[in-house]
C-alpha positions in Angstrom: -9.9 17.2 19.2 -9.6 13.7 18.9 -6.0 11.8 18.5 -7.3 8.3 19.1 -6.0 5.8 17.5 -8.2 3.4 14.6 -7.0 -0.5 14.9 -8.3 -2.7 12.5 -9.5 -5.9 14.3 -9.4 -8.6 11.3 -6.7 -8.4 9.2 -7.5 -5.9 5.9 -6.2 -6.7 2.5 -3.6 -4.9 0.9 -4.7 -3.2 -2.5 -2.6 -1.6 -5.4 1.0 -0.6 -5.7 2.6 -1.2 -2.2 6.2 0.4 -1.1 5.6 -0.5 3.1 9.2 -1.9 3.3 11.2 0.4 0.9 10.7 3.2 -0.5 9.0 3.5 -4.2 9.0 6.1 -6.8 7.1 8.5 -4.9 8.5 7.8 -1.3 6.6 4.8 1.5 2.8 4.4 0.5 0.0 1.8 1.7 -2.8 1.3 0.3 -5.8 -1.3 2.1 -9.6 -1.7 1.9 -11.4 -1.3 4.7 -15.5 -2.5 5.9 -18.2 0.3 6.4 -17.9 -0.7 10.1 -14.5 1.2 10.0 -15.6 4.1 7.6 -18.5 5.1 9.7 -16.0 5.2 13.1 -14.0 7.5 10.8 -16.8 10.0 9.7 -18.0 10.0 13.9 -14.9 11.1 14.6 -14.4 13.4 11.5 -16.7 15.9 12.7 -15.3 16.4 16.1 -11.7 16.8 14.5 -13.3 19.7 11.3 -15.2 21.7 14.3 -11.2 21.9 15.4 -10.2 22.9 11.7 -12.9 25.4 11.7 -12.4 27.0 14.9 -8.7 27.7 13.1 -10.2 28.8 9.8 -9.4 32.3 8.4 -12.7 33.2 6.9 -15.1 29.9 7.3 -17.5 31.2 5.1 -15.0 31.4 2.2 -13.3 27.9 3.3 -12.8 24.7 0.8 -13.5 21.4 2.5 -11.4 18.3 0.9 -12.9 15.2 0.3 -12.4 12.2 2.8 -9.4 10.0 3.1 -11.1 7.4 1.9 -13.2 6.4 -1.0 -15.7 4.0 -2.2 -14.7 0.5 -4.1 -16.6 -1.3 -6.8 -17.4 -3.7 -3.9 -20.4 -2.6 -2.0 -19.7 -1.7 1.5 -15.7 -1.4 1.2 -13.7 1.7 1.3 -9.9 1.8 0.0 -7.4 4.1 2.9 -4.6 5.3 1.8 -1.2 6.3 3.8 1.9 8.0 2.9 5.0 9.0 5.4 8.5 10.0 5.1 11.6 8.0 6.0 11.1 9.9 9.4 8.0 9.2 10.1 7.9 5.4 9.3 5.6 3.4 10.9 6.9 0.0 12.9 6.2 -3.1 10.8 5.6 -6.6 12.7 5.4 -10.4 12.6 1.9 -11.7 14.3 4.4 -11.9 17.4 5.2 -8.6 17.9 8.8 -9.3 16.2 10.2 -6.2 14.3 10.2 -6.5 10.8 12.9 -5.0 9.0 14.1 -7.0 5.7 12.9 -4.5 3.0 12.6 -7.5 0.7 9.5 -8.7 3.0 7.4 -9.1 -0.5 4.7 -7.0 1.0 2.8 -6.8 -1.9 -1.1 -6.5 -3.0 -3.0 -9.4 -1.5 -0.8 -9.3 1.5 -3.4 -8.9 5.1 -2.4 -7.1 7.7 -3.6 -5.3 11.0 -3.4 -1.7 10.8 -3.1 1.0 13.2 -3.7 4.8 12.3 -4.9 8.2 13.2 -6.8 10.9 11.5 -5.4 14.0 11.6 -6.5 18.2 11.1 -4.9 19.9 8.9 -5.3 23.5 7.1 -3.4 24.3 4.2 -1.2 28.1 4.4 -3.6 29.4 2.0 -5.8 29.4 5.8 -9.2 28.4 3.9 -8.6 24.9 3.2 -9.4 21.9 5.0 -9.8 18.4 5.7 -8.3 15.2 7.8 -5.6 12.5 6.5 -5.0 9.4 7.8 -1.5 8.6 9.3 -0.1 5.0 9.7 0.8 4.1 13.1 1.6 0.9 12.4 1.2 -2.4 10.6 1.1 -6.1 11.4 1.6 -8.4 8.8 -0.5 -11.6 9.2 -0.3 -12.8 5.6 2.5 -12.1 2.7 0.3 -12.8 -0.8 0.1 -11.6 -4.0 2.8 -9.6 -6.4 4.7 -6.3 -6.9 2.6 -5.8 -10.1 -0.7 -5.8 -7.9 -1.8 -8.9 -10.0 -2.0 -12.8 -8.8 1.4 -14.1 -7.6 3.5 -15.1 -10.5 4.3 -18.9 -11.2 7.8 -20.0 -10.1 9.8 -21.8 -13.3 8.8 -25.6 -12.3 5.2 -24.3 -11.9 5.1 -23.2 -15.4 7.0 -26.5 -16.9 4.3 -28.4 -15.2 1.5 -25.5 -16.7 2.6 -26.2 -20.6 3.9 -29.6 -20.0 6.7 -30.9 -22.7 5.7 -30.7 -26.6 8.2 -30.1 -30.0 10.0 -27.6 -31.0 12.0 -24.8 -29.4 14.9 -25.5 -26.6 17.0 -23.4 -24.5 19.7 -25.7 -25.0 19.7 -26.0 -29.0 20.5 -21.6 -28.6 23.0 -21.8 -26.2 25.2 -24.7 -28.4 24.6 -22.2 -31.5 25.8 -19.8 -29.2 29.5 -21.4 -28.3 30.5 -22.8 -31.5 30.5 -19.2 -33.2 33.9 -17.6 -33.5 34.1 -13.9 -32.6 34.5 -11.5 -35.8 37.7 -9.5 -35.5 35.9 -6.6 -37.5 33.9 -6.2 -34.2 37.0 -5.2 -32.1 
């Protein structure tokens, strides 16, 4: 059975909702695309590591296969991996020098590239008729930080919008916030 591990050469775009550098709702998740190139050294080495599932199977004539760890884009030719671990199992994040990464506000978002580093893995659920492979991070390199939590465009900083709209009439922060002060408080309220 093969355990040998899948590096991603060129850096591989982030893709989606992101929690790499803390965890999210639903725990530490990555999601990237990936080139055909990389999908097709996947299925080779799928088969070798299903003839190990089988060989393990119950009754293999009565077995469910899952579908692949990956799965097609819009964009011909590119498949989108996704990973999942625990806080145990957490993959090393690092700099393009090898330097450990650890500030969980690393904005690690969609758009981001990195390097990747995984396994696929056998597994058989304890009903002992199904079956498949997962994909499990072994690390990440981040060569690019880009994008936004939201999985859109990065979001324009304050002085970027000002300079977006430009100035025009009508309404100001400032005119509020004088309203604001020069009101007394209404003892009925306390």
């Amino acid at each position: 059975m093969s355990k040998r591990p899948f590096v991603t050469e060129e850096p591989v775009m982030l893709d989606g909702f992101q929690a790499v550098m803390a965890p999210g709702k639903f725990g530490y998740s990555l999601t990237a695309v990936v080139d055909e190139a990389m999908v097709h050294a996947l299925e080779v080495d799928r088969v070798e590591v299903l003839k190990w599932c089988e060989s393990k199977l119950k009754n293999p004539k009565r077995s469910t296969l899952k579908p692949t760890p990956w799965e097609e884009t819009d964009n011909e030719g590119m498949y989108k991996v996704k990973f999942s671990w625990k806080e145990e199992a957490r993959p090393p994040v690092v700099d393009t020098e090898g330097t450990i990464v650890t500030d969980v506000e690393t904005p690690l978002y969609s758009g981001s590239k990195v390097k990747l580093a995984f396994t696929q893995k056998p597994y058989i659920l304890k009903d002992g008729v199904t079956y498949g492979t997962s994909l499990k991070l072994k690390g990440v390199q981040i060569v690019e930080l880009g994008g936004s939590a939201a999985g859109g465009e990065a979001e324009l900083s304050a002085t970027a919008a000002a300079e977006l709209f430009g100035k025009s009439e009508g309404f100001r922060a400032a005119d509020v916030a004088a309203v604001a002060d020069t009101s007394e408080p209404d003892d009925d309220d306390f």
